[in-house]
N, C-alpha and C positions, 0 to 999 in steps of 0.2 A: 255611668259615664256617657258623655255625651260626644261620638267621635265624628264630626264633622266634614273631616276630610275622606275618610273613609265608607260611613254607612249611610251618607247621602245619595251615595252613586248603585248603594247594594240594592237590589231586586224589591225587599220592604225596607224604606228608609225609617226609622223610629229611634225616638229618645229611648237612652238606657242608660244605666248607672255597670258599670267594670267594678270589680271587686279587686283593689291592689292589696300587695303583702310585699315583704321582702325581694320574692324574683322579677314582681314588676317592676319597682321600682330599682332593680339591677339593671332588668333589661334597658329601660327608660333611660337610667342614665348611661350605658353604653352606647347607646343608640345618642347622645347629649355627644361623646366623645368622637365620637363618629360621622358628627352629622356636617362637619367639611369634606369627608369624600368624594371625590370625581366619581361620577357614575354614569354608567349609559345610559342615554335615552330614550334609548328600545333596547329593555332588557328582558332577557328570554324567557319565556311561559315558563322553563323550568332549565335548569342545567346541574351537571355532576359539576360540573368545572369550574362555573363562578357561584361564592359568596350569597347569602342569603344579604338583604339591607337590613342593616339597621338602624337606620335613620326615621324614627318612631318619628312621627309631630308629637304637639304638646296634646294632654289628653286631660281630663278630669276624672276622678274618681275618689271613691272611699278605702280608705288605711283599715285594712282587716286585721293588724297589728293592734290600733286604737281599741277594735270590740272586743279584740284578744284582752286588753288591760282591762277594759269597764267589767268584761266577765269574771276577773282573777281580782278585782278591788283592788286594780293597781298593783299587785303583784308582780313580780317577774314572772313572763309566761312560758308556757313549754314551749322547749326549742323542738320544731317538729325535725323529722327524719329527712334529711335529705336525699335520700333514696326514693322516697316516697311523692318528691315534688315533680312536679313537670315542667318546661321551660318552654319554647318555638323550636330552639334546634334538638333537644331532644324531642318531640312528638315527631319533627319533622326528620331527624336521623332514623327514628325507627318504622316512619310508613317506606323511608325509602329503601331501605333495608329488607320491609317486610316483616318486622320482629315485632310478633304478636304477645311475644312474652314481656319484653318491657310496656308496653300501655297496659299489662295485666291494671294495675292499681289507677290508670287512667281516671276513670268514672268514679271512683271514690274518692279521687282527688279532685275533681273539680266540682263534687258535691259538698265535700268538708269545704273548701274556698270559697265556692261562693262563686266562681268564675266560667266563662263560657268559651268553649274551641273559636267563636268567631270575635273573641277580644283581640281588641290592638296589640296584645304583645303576644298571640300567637298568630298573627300575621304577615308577610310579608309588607312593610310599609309602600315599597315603591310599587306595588302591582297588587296588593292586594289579596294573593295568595293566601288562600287559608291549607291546615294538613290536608282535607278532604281533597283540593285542589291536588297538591303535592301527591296525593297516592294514587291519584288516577294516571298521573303519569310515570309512574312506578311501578306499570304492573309486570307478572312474569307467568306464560303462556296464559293471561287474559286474566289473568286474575291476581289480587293484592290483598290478604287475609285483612290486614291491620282496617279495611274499610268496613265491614260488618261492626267492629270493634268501635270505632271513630262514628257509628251511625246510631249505634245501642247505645252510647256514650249522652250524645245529644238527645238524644229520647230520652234519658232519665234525666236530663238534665232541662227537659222543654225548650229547647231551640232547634228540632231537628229539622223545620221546615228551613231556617235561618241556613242553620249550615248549609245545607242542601244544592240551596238556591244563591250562596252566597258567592258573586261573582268576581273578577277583575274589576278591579277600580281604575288603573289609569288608563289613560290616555288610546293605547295602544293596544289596547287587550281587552279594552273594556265591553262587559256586559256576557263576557263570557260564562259559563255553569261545566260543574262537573256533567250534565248533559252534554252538552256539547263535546266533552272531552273522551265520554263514553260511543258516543256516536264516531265521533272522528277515530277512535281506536276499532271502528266495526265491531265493539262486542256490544252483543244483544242481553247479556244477561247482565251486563251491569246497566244497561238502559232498562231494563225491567225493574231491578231492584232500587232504583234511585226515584221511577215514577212511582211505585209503592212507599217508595220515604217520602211525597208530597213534592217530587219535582216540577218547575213549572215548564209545560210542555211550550209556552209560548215566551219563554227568555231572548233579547235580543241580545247577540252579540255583534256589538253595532262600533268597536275601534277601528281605528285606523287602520290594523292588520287586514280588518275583516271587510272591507273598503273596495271599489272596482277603482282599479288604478290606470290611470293614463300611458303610464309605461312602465314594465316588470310584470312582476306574476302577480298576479292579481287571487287573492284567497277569498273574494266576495261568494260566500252560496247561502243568499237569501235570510242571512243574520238568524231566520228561525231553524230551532232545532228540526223540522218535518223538511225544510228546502235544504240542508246540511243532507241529509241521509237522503233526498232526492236526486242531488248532484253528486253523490258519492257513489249514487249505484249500489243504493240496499233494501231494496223490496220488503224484506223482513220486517227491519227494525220501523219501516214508514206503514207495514201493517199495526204494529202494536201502538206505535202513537196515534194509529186513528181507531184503534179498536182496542180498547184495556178498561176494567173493571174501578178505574181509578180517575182518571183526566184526561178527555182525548184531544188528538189535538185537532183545530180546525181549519178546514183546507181552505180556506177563503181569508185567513189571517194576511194579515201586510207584514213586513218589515217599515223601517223606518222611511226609507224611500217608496212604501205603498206598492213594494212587488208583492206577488205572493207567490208562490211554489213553482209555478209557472214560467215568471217571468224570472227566477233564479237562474232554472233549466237553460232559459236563451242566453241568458248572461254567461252560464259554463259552459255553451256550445262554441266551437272553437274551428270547425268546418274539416276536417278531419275523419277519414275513414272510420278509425276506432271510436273518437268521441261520438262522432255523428251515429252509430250504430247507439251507442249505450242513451245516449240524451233523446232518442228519438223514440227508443221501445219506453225511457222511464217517462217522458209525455205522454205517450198512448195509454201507459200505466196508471196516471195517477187521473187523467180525465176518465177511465172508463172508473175510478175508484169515486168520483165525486159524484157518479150518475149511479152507483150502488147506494152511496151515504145518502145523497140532498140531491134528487132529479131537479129540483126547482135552481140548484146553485148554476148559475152561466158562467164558470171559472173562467174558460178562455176568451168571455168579454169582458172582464174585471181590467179595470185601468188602475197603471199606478197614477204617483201625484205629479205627473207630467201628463197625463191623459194618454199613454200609452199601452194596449194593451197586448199581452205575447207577438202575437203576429205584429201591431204597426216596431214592436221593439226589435223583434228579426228584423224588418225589414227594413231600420235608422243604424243599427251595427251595423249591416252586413254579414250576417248572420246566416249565410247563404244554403247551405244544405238544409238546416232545422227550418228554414224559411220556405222551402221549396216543397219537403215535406209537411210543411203545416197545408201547404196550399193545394198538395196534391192528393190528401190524407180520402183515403177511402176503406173503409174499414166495414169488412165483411160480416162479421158477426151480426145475428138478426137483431138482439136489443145493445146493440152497441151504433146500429148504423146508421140512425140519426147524425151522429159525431162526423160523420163523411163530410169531406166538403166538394167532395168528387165522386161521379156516379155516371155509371158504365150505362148509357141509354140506353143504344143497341152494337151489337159484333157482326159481322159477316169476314168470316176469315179474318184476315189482318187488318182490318177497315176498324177502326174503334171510333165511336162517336160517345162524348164524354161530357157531360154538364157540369160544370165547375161554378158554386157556389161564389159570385161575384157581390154579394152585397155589403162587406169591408172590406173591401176590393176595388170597387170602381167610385165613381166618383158620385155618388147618388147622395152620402154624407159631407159634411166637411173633416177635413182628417182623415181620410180614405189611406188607403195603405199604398194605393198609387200615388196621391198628391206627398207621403211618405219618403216613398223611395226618391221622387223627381226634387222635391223641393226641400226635403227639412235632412236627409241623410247626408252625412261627412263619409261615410265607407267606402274605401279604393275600389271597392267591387260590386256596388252600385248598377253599373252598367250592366252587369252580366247577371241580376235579377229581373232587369228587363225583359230578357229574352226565354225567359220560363212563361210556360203554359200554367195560370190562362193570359198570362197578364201581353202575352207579343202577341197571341190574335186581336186579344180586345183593343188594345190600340192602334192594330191593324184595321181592324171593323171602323176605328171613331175616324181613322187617317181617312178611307174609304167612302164613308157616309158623308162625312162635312169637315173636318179638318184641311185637308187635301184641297179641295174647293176654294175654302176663303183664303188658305198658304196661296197659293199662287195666284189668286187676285190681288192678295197686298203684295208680294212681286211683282205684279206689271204695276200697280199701282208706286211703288217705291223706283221703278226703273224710270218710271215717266217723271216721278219727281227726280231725279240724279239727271236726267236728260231737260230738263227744265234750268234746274240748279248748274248745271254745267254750259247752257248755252247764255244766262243771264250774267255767269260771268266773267266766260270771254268778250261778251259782249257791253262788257264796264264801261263806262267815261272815262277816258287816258286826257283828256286834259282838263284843267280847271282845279278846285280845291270841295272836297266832298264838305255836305251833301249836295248833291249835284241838281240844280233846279228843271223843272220838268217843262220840256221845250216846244211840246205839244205836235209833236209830228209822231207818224206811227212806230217808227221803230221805239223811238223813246218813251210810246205808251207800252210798247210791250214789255219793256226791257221793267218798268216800273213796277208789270203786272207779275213779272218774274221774281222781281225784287219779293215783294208781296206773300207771292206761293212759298218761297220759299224761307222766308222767318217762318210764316203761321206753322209753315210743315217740320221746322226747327222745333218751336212750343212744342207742337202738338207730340213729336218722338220724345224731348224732355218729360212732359208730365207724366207718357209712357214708363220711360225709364224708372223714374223719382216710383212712381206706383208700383213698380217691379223689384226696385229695392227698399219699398216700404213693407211692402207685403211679405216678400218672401225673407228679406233680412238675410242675403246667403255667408256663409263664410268665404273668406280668401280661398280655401281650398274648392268649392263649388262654383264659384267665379275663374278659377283656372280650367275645371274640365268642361263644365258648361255655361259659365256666363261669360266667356269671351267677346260676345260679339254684344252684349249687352252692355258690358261698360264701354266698348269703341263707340255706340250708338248713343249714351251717353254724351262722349267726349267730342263725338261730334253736333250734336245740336249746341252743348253749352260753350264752348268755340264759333258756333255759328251764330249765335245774340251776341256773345261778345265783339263780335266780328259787327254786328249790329248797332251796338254802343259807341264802337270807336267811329262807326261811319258820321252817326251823327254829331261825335263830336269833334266831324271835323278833323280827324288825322287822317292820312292815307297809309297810315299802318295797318287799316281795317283790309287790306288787299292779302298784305299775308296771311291773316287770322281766317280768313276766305278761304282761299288757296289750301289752307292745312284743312278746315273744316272740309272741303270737296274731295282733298284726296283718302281723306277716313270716310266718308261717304261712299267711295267708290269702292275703297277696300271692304264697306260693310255689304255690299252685294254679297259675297261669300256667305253670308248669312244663310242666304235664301238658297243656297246650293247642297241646304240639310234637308231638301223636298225630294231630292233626288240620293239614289245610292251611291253610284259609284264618285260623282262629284263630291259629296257626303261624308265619305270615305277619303276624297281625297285634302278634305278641308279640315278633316281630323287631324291627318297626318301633318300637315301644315301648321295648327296649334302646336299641337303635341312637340315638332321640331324646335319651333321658336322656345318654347316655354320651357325644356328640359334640355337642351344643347344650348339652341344661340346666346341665350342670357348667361351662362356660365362661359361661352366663349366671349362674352363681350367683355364679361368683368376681369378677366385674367389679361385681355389684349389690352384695355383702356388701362391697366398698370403695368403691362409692357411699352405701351407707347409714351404715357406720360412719364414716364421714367427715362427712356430715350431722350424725349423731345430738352426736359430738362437738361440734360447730360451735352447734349449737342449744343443746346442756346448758351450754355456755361462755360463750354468750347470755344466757342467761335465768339463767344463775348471779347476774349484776350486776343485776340487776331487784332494786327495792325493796323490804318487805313492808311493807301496812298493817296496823295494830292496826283492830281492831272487830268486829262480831257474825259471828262463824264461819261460819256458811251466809249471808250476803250475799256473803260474800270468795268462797267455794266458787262463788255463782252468778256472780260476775262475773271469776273468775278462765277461764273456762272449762278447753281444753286443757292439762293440764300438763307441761311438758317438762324438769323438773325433775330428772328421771334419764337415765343413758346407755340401761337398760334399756327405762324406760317411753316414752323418745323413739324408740326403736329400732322399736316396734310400733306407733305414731304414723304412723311415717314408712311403717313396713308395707301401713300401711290407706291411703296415700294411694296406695301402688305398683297395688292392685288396687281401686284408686275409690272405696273410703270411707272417705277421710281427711275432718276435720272443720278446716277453718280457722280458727274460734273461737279467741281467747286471753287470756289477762290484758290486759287494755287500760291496766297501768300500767306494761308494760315500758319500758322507757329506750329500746331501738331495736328498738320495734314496724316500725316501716314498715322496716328492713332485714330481721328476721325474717318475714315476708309475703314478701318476696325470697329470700330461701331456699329458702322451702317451695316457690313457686312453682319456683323453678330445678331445686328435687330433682324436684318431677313433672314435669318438660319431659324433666329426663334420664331417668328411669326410664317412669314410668308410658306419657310417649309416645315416648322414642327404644328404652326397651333395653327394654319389650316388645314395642312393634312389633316390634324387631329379632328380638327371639326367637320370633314366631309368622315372620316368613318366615323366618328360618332352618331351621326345621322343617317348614315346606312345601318346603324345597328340600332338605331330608335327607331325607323322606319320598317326594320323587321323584326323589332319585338312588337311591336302596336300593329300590325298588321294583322293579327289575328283576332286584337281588340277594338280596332276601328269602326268595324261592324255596329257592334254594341254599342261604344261612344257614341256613334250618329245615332243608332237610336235611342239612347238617352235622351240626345240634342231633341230628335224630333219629338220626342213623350214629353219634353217640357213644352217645345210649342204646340204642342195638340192641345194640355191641359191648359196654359195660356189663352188659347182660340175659346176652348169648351168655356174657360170662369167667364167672358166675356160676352157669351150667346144671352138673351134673354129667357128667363126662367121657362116657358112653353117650350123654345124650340132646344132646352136639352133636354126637359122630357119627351119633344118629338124626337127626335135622335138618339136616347138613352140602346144603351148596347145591349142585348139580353131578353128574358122575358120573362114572367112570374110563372113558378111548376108546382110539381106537386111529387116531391120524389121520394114519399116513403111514409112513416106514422113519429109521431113524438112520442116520448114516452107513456105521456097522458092515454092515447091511442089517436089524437087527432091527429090531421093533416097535415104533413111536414111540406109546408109552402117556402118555396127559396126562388130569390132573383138569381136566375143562372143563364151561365154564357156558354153554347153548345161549342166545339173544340172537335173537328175531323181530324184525325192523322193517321198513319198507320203505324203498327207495331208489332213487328215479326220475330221480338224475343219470347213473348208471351202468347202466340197469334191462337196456339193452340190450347190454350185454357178456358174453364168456362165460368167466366166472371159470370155474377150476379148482374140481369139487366132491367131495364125497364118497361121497355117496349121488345114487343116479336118481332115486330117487321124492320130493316135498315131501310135507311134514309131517311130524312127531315118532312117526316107527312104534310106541318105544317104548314111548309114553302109551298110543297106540293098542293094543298086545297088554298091557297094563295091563286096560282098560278090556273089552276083550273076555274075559278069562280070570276078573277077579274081577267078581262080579255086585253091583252098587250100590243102594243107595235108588234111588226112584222120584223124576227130577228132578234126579241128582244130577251128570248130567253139563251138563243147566241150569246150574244150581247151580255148577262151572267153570267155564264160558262169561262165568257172570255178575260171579264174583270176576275174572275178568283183565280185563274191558272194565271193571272199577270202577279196576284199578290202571292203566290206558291212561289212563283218564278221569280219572284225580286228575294226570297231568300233563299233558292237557291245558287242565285250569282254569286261564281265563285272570286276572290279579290286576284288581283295581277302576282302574287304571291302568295298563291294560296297552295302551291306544293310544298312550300316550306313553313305552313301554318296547320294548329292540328284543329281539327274540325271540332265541333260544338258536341260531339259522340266521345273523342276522345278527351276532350277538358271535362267529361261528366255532366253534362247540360244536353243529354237527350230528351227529346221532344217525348219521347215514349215513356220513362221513366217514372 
């Protein structure tokens, strides 16, 4: 038989011939009577409660009836024992059962037939399910006799590798193995006895089940059976699949997405006290298992097929403890500590000075795991990997060295153009019809030379932009916590050519399109208020307000007021007019509500308390209209402003403790901005760090690493005796620096005084920081 819909999908797909007789073609055509049934579309790996299918597809095969008659010369043939035959729900009643005594005749029936456990009619047609499947999930304290039975079976029968291996077929389930299902049960000894029946240790269970889902519980660990039993937390069972006498499995395999074991672990890390303990010892685990098997294999440089490897993937989740601990990983052991990515130089007391392995770290590659977190990660808590060591000094170093620098020369440089752009055009032509011809006196050359500066400086911040959303591509959600000021810079150059357009063509509509461009110019100063902290901080808070209060206050009010506004104009539409002397009518008509427009701003002045009550006193229903107005200001002016002044006291004091981090987010993307734009020499002149030598490889050579030295103190652990590098404390380096080259007078002052400035800007506390809990208590110690 050749079953198409089924053994396409199995683990070895291959033509075969099915042996039918009588209960095939029973089954077949009940499965024929059956096969309008409503059925689920995710139906369950296994249940007591619903229904096997059977709804067979069509199948081909041979009438073992017919060979019955050619043997007997046409004869009538024996009618065999119906006791003796096997069916799907009987094989499948007695694994579930357990009842090792009915398949007794098992294997001698499907040797007289001709027929194999992994045929279409001992299937489940909707998922695939074979018995072997059905008895693994049947067992009872860890074990299910009927499977030794169903494995002998297939062995005399030559299909035991088939059975074995024969997985889910739809959709949802697919690519799964009785391995997996032994694994997922934690029993070790049916995972032994299943790799001895020729299991394949590298089966993907690669359905939709088994899938990282956008939202819900996501069942993804690594499709392979060794990432299964890594993310389950079983040491045991992930010894035996790398070390067994039979097929091991290999720890540098991919899944379908090109993770490997690795990059499962980050995928089930979840940031969690419990998780983060169990995923962090089973990473330590299986890296110090890859440098036993294959010293040669680089597991935790392996990228999957996005070019992401463990660490860049912690760090586009938000992966934030596993991520912290990859970066912070110092591992004592003598042939394990290579693996370090952090190294205890030297200690004095509580003084620890630390080399932090910076070279998929900083920005020395493309793809670095900084240009990671700033530009390519979606994750709400982004921000708050910023400020883990090493990666908040090293941006402090880059902020320091030359970031900081050319930040605030493109602030004066950008204030002088706002101070150029704002005096050319107050200083417009108020008469005549644009373009305005040049009259050759000086004011009017300057005014032209202003005109000038300030298109070319329009191009120049558009083609900016256009490069900043070509390159980086961010999403809506990155564009709200830090490309704020980038799309306004945006909208303001391409407003200010358009504004350019209109001049030349002659409309004096180009005055507005001005006028709007100059005031988002102004407002985009704020920009530059990310160079500093507490302005920084206060410009966060100012997003963060607008973006998650004001907008939901605007959209509720703009259908409280249009709703009004209509209601009033439909009002006073029915109202009578009288004839007589025009200004009488005017004074005694007072307010007019006579349009949607001019009710609209009516209704405005009464939202912020000077709305005017006054009205025509000949309206038809005055005293309902006075009911309105009143209604409208109960709901706006006292329910949905109040509402929106606390609402933003309580966005102003949940983000208060996050504002910190946001700004520095803000500024980690403009440092890395400044840096992509340096020419090649001077970021190797400026590169953070230095090349060291902190230990042997396993080969025995030189373990050479770009590392970034990290001072802080640490008085949980002050009195322990890490493993170091050097005898003496302090940075000898600096120190034969400073003695060999001769300095200004003051100038090592002058040192002293720039690093206690950058100590001192984190420890400024915010206006709110008694009711914010410290960077100690959210578990983001510096010491850690």
């Amino acid at each position: 038989m050749s079953d198409s819909d089924s053994d396409s999908d199995s683990p070895q797909s291959k033509f075969r011939l099915e042996a039918h007789d009588e209960d095939s073609l029973a089954a077949f055509s009940k499965g024929d009577k059956n096969k309008d049934e409503k059925r689920d579309s995710k139906p369950p790996m296994d249940s007591g409660i619903q229904k096997e299918s059977d709804n067979f597809p069509g199948v081909i095969g041979f009438n073992m009836d017919f060979l019955n008659q050619l043997q007997n010369n046409g004869n009538n043939t024996v009618e065999p024992d119906p006791s003796n035959a096997y069916n799907r729900d009987r094989i499948f009643n007695a694994v579930t059962n357990r009842d090792t005594e009915d398949l007794a005749g098992l294997e001698e029936y499907l040797r007289k037939s001709m027929k194999l456990l992994t045929n279409t009619e001992f299937k489940d047609p909707e998922t695939g399910k074979t018995c072997l499947l059905k008895a693994m999930w049947n067992l009872e304290d860890g074990k299910n006799d009927t499977i030794p039975i169903l494995l002998k079976a297939a062995e005399k029968t030559n299909h035991l590798e088939d059975l074995v291996n024969a997985a889910y077929t739809n959709n949802y389930y697919h690519g799964q193995t009785a391995l997996h299902i032994a694994i997922e049960k934690r029993n070790i000894e049916l995972v032994k006895l299943l790799i001895q029946n020729k299991a394949d240790v590298h089966a993907t269970a690669d359905g939709e089940f088994f899938q990282k889902k956008k939202k819900g519980v996501s069942c993804y660990f690594g499709e392979l059976p060794l990432s299964l039993a890594a993310c389950t937390n079983q040491p045991r069972i992930i010894d035996y699949l790398l070390n067994n006498p039979y097929r091991n499995a290999d720890l540098g395999a991919k899944d379908s997405h090109g993770n490997t074991v690795l990059h499962a672990l980050v995928l089930a890390a979840n940031n969690t006290t419990q998780n983060t303990e169990i995923i962090t010892k089973m990473y330590d685990y299986i890296l110090k298992k890859s440098i036993k098997m294959n010293p040669q294999l680089k597991l935790e440089d392996m990228a999957n097929w996005k070019g992401l490897t463990p660490l860049k993937l912690a760090a586009k989740i938000g992966k934030i403890e596993l991520f912290k601990h990859m970066l912070q990983r110092e591992v004592p052991e003598k042939d394990y500590r290579h693996l370090s990515r952090k190294f205890t130089e030297w200690t004095y007391g509580p003084v620890h000075t630390s080399l932090y392995d910076i070279s998929a770290v900083d920005t020395h590659k493309s793809d670095s795991v900084l240009e990671t977190i700033v530009f390519k990660s979606n994750a709400p808590n982004r921000h708050n990997m910023i400020v883990l060591e090493p990666i908040n000094q090293l941006l402090q170093s880059k902020w320091d060295t030359f970031a900081g620098k050319i930040f605030y020369l493109k602030f004066f440089f950008y204030i002088t153009y706002m101070v150029i752009f704002t005096v050319t055009a107050y200083n417009r032509p108020l008469v005549g019809q644009p373009p305005f011809p040049l009259e050759g006196t000086a004011k009017d050359s300057f005014r032209v030379l202003g005109e000038v500066i300030i298109m070319f400086g329009g191009i120049y911040i558009l083609i900016c932009q256009i490069i900043y959303f070509w390159k980086r591509r961010p999403s809506l959600q990155i564009l709200m916590i830090d490309g704020y000021f980038e799309v306004l810079f945006f909208l303001q150059a391409l407003i200010l050519l358009c504004s350019g357009v209109v001049y030349l063509a002659g409309s004096e509509t180009y005055v507005t399109l001005l006028v709007m461009s100059l005031v988002i110019g102004w407002v985009d100063v704020l920009y530059y208020t990310r160079g500093f902290q507490q302005t920084g901080i206060y410009s966060v808070m100012i997003q963060k307000t607008i973006l998650r209060d004001m907008l939901r206050f605007l959209l509720v009010y703009l259908v409280f007021l249009f709703g009004f506004a209509a209601a009033l104009v439909t009002l006073v539409g029915e109202a009578p007019k009288e004839d007589g002397n025009s200004t009488e009518t005017e004074k005694s008509e007072g307010v007019s509500y006579s349009g949607l427009y001019i009710t609209s701003l009516e209704l405005f002045k009464f939202t912020i308390g000077m709305g005017d009550l006054e009205f025509n006193e000949n309206l038809k229903f005055k005293h309902f209209l006075m009911f309105l107005l009143i209604l409208y200001v109960i709901l706006t002016y006292i329910l949905l402003l109040n509402m929106l002044i606390a609402l933003m006291s309580e966005t102003v004091s949940k983000i208060s403790s996050e504002s910190k981090n946001i700004w520095k987010l803000q500024r980690a993307a403009t440092i890395l901005d400044i840096e992509r734009f340096l020419p090649h020499f001077l970021r190797n002149k400026w590169k953070s760090g230095s090349w060291l030598t902190v230990g042997k490889t396993p080969e025995g050579k030189p373990d050479e690493r770009w590392c970034f030295r990290v001072e802080e103190m640490v008085w949980d652990s002050w009195d322990q005796n890490p493993t170091i590098l050097n005898e003496e404390p302090g940075d000898m380096e600096k120190a034969k620096l400073n003695s060999v080259y001769k300095h200004p007078k003051g100038w090592s002052q002058w040192v002293t005084k720039a690093q206690e400035r950058a100590r001192e800007e984190e420890q400024i506390p915010l206006n709110s920081g008694s009711t914010s809990p410290s960077d100690v208590e959210k578990g983001y110690d510096k010491s850690a």
